[in-house]
Structure formats: structure tokens, C-alpha cells
C-alpha positions as CSV (number, residue, x, y, z in Angstrom):
1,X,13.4,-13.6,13.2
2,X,11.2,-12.7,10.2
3,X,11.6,-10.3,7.7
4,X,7.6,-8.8,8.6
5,X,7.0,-5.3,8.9
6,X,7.1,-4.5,13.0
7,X,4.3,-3.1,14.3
8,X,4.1,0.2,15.8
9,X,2.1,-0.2,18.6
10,X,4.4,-1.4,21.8
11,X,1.8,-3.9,23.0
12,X,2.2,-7.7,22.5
13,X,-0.7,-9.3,21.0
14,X,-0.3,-12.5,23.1
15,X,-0.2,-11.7,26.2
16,X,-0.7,-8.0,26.5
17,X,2.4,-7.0,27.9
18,X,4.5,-3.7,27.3
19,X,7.3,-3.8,24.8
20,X,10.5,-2.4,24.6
21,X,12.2,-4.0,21.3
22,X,10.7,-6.5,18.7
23,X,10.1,-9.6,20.7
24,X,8.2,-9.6,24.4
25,X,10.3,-10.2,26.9
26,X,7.4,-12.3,28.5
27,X,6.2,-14.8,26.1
28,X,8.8,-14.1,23.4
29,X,6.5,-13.6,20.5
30,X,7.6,-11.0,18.0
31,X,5.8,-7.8,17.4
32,X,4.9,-8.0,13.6
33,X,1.9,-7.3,12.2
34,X,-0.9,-10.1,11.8
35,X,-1.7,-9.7,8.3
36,X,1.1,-12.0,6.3
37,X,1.8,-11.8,2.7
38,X,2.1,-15.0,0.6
39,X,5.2,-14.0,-0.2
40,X,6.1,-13.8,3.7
41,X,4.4,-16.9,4.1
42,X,7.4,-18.6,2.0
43,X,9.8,-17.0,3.0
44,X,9.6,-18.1,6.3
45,X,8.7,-21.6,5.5
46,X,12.4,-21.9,3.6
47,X,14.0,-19.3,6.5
48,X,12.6,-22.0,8.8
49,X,13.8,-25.0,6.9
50,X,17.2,-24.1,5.9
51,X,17.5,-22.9,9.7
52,X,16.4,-26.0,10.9
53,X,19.3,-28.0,8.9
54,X,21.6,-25.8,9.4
55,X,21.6,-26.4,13.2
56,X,21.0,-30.8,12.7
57,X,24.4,-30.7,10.2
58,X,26.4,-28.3,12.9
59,X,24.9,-30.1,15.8
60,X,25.5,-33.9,14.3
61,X,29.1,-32.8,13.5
62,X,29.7,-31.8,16.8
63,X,27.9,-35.3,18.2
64,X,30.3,-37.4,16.1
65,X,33.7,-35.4,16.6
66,X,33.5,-34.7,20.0
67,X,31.9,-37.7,22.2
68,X,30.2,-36.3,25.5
69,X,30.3,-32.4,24.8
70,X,26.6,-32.1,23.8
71,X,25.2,-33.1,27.0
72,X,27.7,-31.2,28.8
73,X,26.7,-28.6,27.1
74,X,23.0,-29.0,27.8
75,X,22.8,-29.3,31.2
76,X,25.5,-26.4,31.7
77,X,22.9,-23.9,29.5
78,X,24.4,-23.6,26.3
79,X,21.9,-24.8,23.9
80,X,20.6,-22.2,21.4
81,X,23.3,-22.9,18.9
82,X,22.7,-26.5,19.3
83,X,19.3,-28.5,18.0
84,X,17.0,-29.4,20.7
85,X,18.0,-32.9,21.4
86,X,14.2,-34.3,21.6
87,X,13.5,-32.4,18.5
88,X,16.5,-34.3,17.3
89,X,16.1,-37.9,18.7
90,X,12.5,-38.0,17.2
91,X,14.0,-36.6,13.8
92,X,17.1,-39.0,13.7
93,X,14.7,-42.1,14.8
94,X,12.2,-41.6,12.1
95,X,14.6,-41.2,9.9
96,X,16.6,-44.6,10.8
97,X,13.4,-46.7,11.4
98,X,11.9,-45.5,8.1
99,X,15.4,-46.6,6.3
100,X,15.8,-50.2,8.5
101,X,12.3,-50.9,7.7
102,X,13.2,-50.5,4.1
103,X,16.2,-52.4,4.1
104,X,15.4,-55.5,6.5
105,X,11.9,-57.1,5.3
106,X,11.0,-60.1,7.6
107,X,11.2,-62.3,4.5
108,X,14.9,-61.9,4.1
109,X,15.7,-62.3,7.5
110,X,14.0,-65.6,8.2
111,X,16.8,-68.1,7.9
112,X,16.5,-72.3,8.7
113,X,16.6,-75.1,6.7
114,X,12.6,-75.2,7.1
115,X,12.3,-71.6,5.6
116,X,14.9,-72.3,2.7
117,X,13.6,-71.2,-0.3
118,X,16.6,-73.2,-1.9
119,X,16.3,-77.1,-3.0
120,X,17.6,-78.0,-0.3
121,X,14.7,-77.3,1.8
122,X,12.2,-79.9,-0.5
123,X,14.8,-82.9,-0.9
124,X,13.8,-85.8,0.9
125,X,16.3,-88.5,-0.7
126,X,20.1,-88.7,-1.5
127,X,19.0,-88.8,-5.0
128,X,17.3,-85.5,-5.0
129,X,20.2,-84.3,-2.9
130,X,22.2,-84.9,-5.6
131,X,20.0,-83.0,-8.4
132,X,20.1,-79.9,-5.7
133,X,23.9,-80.2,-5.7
134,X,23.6,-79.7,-9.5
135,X,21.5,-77.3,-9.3
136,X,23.7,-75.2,-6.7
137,X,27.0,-75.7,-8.5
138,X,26.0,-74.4,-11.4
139,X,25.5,-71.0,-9.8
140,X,28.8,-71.0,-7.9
141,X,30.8,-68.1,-8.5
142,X,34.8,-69.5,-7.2
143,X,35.6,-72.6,-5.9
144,X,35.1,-71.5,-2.4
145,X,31.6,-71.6,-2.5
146,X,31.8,-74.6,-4.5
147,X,33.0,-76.3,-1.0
148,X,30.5,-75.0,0.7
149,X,28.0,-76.0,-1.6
150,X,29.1,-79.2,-1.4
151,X,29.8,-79.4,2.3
152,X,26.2,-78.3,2.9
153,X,24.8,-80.8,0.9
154,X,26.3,-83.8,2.1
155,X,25.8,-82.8,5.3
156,X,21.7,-82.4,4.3
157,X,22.2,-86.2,2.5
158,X,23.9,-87.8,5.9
159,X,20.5,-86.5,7.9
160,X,18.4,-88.0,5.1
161,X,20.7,-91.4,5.2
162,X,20.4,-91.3,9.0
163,X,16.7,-90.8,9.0
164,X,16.5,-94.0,6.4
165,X,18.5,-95.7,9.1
166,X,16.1,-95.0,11.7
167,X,13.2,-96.3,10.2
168,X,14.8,-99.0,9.1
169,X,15.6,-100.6,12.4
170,X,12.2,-99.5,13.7
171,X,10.4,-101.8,10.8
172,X,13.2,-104.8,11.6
173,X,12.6,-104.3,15.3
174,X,8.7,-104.9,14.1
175,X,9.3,-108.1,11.8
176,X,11.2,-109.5,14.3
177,X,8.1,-109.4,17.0
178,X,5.9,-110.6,14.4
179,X,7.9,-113.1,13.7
180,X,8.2,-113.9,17.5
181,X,4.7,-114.3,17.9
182,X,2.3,-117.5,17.2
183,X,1.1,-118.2,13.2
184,X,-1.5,-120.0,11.8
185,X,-1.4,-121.8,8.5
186,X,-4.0,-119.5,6.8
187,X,-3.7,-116.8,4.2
188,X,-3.6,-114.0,6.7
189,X,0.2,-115.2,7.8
190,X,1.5,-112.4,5.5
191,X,-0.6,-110.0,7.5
192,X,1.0,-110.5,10.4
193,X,3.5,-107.4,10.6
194,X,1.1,-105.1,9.3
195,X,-1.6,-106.1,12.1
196,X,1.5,-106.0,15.2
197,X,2.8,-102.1,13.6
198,X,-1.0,-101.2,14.0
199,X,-1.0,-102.3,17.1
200,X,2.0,-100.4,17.9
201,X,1.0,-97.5,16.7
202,X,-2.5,-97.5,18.4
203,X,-0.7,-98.0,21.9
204,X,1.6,-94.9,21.3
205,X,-1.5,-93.2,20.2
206,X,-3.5,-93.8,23.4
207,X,-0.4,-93.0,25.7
208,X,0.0,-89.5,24.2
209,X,-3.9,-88.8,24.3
210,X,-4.4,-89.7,28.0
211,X,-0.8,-88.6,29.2
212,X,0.0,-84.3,30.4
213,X,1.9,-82.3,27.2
214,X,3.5,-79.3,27.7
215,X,2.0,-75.9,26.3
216,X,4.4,-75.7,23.5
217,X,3.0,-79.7,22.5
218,X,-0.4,-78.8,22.7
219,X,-0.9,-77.3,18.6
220,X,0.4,-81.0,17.9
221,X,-2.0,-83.3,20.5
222,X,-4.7,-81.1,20.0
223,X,-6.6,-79.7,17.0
224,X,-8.8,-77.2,18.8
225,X,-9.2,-75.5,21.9
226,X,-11.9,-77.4,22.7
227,X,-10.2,-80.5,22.5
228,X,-7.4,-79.5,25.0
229,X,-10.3,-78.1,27.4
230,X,-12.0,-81.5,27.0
231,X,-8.8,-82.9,27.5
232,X,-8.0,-80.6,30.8
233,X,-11.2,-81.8,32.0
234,X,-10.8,-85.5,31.8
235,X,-7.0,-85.1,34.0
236,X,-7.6,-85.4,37.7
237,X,-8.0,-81.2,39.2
238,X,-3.9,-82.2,40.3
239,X,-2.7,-82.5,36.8
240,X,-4.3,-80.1,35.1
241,X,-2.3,-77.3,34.1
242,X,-2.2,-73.9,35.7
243,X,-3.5,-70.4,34.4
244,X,-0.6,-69.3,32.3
245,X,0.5,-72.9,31.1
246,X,-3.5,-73.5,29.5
247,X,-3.1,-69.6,28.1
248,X,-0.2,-70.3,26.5
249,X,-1.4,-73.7,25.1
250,X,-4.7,-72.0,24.2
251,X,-2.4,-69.8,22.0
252,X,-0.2,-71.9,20.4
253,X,-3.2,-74.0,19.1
254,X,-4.7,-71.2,17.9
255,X,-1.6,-70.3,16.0
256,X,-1.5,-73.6,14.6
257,X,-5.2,-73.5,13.6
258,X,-4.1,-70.4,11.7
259,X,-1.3,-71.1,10.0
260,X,-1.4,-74.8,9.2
261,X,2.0,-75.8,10.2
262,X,3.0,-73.0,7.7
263,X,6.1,-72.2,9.9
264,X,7.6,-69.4,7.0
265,X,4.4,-67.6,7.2
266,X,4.5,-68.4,11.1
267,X,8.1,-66.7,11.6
268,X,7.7,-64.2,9.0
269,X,4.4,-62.7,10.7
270,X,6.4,-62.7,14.1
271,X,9.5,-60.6,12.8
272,X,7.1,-58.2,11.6
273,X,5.4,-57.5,14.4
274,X,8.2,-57.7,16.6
275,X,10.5,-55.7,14.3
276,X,7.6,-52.8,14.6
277,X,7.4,-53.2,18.5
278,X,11.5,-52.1,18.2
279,X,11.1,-48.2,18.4
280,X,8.8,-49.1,21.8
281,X,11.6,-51.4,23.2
282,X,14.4,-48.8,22.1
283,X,12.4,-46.3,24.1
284,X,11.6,-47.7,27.2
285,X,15.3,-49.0,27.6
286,X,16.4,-45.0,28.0
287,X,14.9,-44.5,30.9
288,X,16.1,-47.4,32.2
289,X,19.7,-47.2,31.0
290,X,19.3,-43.7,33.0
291,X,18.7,-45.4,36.1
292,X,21.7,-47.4,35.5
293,X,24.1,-44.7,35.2
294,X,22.1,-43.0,38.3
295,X,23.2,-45.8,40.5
296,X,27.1,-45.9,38.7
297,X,26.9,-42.6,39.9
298,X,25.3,-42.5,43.0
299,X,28.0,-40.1,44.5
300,X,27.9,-37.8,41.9
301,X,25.2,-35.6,43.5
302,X,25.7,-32.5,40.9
303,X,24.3,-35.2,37.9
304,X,20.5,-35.5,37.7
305,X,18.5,-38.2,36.9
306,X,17.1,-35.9,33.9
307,X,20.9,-35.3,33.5
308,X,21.4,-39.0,32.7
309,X,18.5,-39.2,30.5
310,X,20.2,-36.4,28.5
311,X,23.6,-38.3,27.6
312,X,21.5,-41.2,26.3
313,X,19.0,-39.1,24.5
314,X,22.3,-38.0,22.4
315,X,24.0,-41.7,22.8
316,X,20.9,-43.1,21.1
317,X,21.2,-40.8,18.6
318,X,24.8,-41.1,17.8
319,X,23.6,-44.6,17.6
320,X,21.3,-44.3,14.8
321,X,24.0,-42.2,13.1
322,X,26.1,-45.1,13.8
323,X,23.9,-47.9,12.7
324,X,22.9,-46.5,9.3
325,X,26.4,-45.9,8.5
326,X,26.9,-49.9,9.4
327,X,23.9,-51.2,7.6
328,X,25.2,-49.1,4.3
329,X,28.7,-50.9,4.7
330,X,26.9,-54.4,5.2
331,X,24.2,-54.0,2.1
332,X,27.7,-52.5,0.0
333,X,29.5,-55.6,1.3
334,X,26.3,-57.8,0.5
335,X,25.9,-56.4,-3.1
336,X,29.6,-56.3,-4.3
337,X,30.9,-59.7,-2.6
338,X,33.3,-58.5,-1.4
339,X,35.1,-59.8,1.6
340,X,37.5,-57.5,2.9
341,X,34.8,-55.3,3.9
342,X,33.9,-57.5,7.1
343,X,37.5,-55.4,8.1
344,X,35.4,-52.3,7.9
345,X,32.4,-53.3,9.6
346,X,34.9,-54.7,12.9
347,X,36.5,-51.1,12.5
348,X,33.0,-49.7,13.1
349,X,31.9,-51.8,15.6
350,X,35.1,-51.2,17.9
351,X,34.9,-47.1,16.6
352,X,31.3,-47.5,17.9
353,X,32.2,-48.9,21.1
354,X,34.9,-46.7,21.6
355,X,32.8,-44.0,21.2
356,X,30.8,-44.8,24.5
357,X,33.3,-45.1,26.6
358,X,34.9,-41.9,25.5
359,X,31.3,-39.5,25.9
360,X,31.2,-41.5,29.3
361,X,34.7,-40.0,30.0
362,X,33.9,-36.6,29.2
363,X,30.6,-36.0,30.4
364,X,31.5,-37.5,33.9
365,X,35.0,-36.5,34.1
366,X,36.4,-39.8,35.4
367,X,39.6,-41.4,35.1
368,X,40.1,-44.2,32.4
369,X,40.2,-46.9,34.9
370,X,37.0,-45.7,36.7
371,X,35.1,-45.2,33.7
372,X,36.4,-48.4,31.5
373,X,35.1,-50.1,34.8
374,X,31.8,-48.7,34.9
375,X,31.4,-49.1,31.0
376,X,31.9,-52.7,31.4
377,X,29.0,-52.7,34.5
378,X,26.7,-50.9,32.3
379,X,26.7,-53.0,29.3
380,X,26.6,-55.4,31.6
381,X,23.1,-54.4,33.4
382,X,22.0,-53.2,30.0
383,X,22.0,-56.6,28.5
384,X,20.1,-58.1,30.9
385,X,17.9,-55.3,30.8
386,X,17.9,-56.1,27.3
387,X,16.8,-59.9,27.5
388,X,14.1,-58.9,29.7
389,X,12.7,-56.3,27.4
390,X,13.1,-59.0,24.5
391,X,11.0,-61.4,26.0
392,X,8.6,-59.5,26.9
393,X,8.1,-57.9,23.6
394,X,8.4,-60.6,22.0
395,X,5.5,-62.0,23.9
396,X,3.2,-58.9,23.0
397,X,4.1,-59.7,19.1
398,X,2.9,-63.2,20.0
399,X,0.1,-62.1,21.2
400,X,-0.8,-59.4,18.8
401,X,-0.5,-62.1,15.9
């Protein structure tokens, strides 16, 4: 209510109807007069505000104590002392987007030896293994990570030895054919095993170009599109791959045309977008985890469907609650090195689950065993659901690159 003079005139100037109080009892509106004062103007912009907060901090204190009683609550009626739940689900995931986005930057979460912006990614011999041992040593802080420095790197210098290995018994394999084969008495002997590894190498070259590779070999056969149409072409109508296979190929050359074998840039484009596709994935899995619970609970004819959608509306948002509180202990843990924390982020992840079960419990009024049952088929379903929704969104950030 605002602190406006009332008008006099028993008429609502909304909808026409005749009053009997301050507000219409048809459209609600109150019966002040029109003409606002600038201080009324801010008064009720702060009224609004601190009214507003007042009823997130009172109705996210009651989401985190009791488990369950919100939705209850809802669908019973009781919902002018509580925040709308929409109005709070859009509030709480702008909120924890705006912060996650903030935190987790698609640069810091690409990880592999490829992406490694250490030494270690750039050594290519056991010698330079050993400078990037030096180099990492010296900014060991305890002996533990001393080890794993260490562990690391010879594990990077056995791949390097291996390789060697490799390529060694490829060129002695070589010599020894050369060596096999008829000689002349002219200069061009020493030629020999240079002229049979060309030879080689042109005859692996000609089985890959005329042989079928699969879509995700096609940025590596084939520099353009349309080479691998030419290609397509030349292969008898049998071979030739189908619709989704030469869309996919058609992609992933044109990926490669883009980023040069870049793969950091690759990856790092590819979190991005996916990362921002999150919010659509988040909210198309609520309906979905609402037809879930529909079916747990086919029996229970008194719960809607809308019902459903109501628990997970404030589930979800417990969740953000939940997830912001985890990331803080994770960056803390991060920043300060310090161990023990990992204790605390455990603690939170069995509180969290916990949690679920328990609003499950006393929103549908079930036993333990019922509901611990139907918990475990639910997470169940929703993690399929979830691997379907990840590929396919995954797919669209492809796409959209």
C-alpha cells in the first residue's frame, strides 16, 4: 500500500467498478489519486524495494531450514507472505549465472596436455624435459608437489623416449628393405633408403586418398569442402557417406579451415558457447524432471503436474543457493591451498543431497523407504535425461561456432 492521498470518489479508475474501501475488490488497484508527487514517486520506489527483500531473505530462510514446506505451501494457498516463486527462480538464476560466468572463464577450464600453458606442453626431447623440470621445481611450494612435479615430468619424458623408439624401428625396418633390395655400383647407392622411405610414404599416401574416412577424419584428409565433395564423388554411390555423416564431415572441415589445428582456441570457443547454452539446458530439464516425478507418482492423484513443476521450481532454486555457497568454498580452497577444505566441500555435497531427499519426504508425505527408493529412480532418469540434453546442446554450440 502507498502512503498517496485516497481519493474521494468511490469509483475505480481501472475498471469502473464501485468501491467500498481503498482497493477494488475487482481488479485490486488502489483508489489514490493520479497525480504523484516526486517525493511519492520515491518513496514508493524504496517501500517497493525494501519490501521486495524483505520477502527473498524470509522466504530463502524458510527454503534452506525447512526442505519441502514452500511448495506445500503453494499449492495449499498460502503464498502472500512468501515471494512468488517465478519471480524468485528468475531472480536467484540471474543472479548465479551472472556470478558462475564471472568466476569460470572457458580459458581456465580447458585442461590437457595440448592446452597446457606450462613447459610441458612445448617439450619435445628428454633434454628440454629436463629444463621444464627446473623450471617447475623452482616454483614448488613443499615437497609434495615436488613429487608431483617430478612424477609428471618423467612420465611426459617416457612418452617422448617411447615416441623416439617408434621411429627408430620404423627407419631400421626401412634400411633393412633397402638393404634387401638389388644395388648398383654407382654414386646413387647412398640414395637408396631415401628413394624406398619415398616410396613408402607415397603408397600410404594414395591408400588414405582413395580409401572411406570417417567424419571426424575428414578436417585431416581433406583441406576443403570441396575436396571431400570431389572426393564423395569419385566413391562408388554405395560408399558414399550418408546425409548426417557428409554434414558432419562438412563441419569439422570447416572448423579446421577456421582454426588451423588451433585446438586451445578450438576448445575454448566451444566451452563458451556451450557454458551460455547452460541456463537453456537448466530450463528445459524442469519440465522434464516434472514428468519424472508425475510418473513416481502416478497414484498420487491429489499432485498435479503444475504441482510437480512447483517443487522443482524451488529445488532449482535451493540449488543455486546451494551451488554458489560451493563454488565460494572451492575458489577459498583454491586461493588459500588449503587441503582440508575438500572435507567441507564433501559435507556440502552430502548436505545438498540430503536436502532432496528430505523436501521429497515432506512434500509427498512418504515413508523413508518409499521415498529413498524413488530418489534413487529419479536421479537415476534425470541423468540420462541429462546426457541426452548434453549432447544435444552440445551439438547446437558446435554448430553455432
Amino acid at each position: 500500500m502507498s502512503h498517496s492521498k485516497e481519493r474521494h470518489e468511490k469509483i475505480c479508475l481501472n475498471c469502473n467498478a464501485e468501491l467500498n474501501g481503498r482497493f477494488c475488490h475487482v481488479c485490486g488497484q488502489e483508489n489514490i489519486e493520479p497525480k504523484e508527487s516526486v517525493w511519492g514517486l520515491v518513496s514508493h520506489f524504496f517501500y517497493d524495494i525494501t519490501h521486495f527483500d524483505g520477502k527473498f531473505f524470509s522466504t530463502t530462510k524458510l527454503l534452506i531450514t525447512k526442505p519441502g514446506l514452500l511448495p506445500a505451501e503453494y499449492i495449499k494457498g498460502r503464498r502472500a507472505r512468501y515471494l512468488h516463486p517465478i519471480r524468485m527462480y528468475v531472480f536467484s538464476s540471474a543472479l548465479f549465472f551472472l556470478i558462475f560466468f564471472s568466476l569460470f572463464k572457458p580459458k581456465k577450464m580447458i585442461k590437457g596436455s595440448f592446452m597446457d600453458d606450462s613447459p610441458i606442453a612445448v617439450i619435445d626431447s628428454a633434454a628440454k624435459a629436463s629444463e621444464a623440470e627446473n623450471f617447475l621445481l623452482a616454483g614448488a611450494r613443499d615437497a609434495e608437489d615436488s613429487a608431483v612435479i617430478m612424477g609428471g615430468v618423467a612420465k611426459v619424458t617416457e612418452r617422448i623416449r617411447e615416441k623416439q623408439r617408434v621411429k627408430d624401428s620404423t627407419l631400421n625396418a626401412l634400411d633393412s628393405i633397402a638393404a634387401a633390395s638389388p644395388r648398383s655400383d654407382s654414386d646413387e647407392d647412398d640414395d637408396e633408403p631415401n628413394k624406398v622411405r619415398e616410396a613408402v610414404k607415397k603408397a600410404k599416401k594414395a591408400q588414405k586418398k582413395y580409401r572411406k574416412v570417417d567424419w571426424d577424419e575428414a578436417s585431416t584428409h581433406y583441406k576443403t569442402v570441396e575436396a571431400y565433395d570431389s572426393a564423395q564423388k569419385a566413391l562408388p554411390e554405395s560408399e558414399r557417406d550418408g546425409w548426417w555423416t557428409r554434414l558432419a564431415a562438412k563441419r569439422n572441415i570447416e572448423l579446421g579451415e577456421k582454426y588451423k589445428n588451433d585446438e586451445r582456441a578450438f576448445w575454448t570457443d566451444i566451452i563458451d558457447a556451450f557454458i551460455h547454452l547452460f541456463p537453456y539446458m537448466l530450463f528445459i530439464s524442469l519440465p522434464l524432471y516434472a514428468l519424472f516425478m508425475k510418473l513416481l507418482y502416478f497414484r498420487h492423484k491429489q499432485f498435479y503436474y503444475v504441482d510437480h513443476g512447483i517443487f522443482f521450481i524451488y529445488l532449482y532454486i535451493f540449488t543455486f543457493i546451494f551451488l554458489l555457497v560451493y563454488f565460494s568454498v572451492m575458489k577459498i580452497k583454491d586461493a588459500t591451498h588449503q587441503p582440508w577444505m575438500g572435507w567441507i566441500e564433501g559435507l556440502l555435497l552430502l548436505a545438498g543431497t540430503f536436502y532432496t531427499y528430505k523436501a521429497m519426504r515432506n512434500f509427498y508425505g512418504q515413508s523413508r523407504g518409499m521415498t529413498i527408493l524413488k530418489f534413487i529412480l529419479l536421479n537415476i532418469m534425470a541423468f540420462f535425461a541429462l546426457m541426452i540434453l548434453f549432447i544435444f546442446f552440445f551439438t547446437i554450440a558446435v554448430v553455432k561456432m
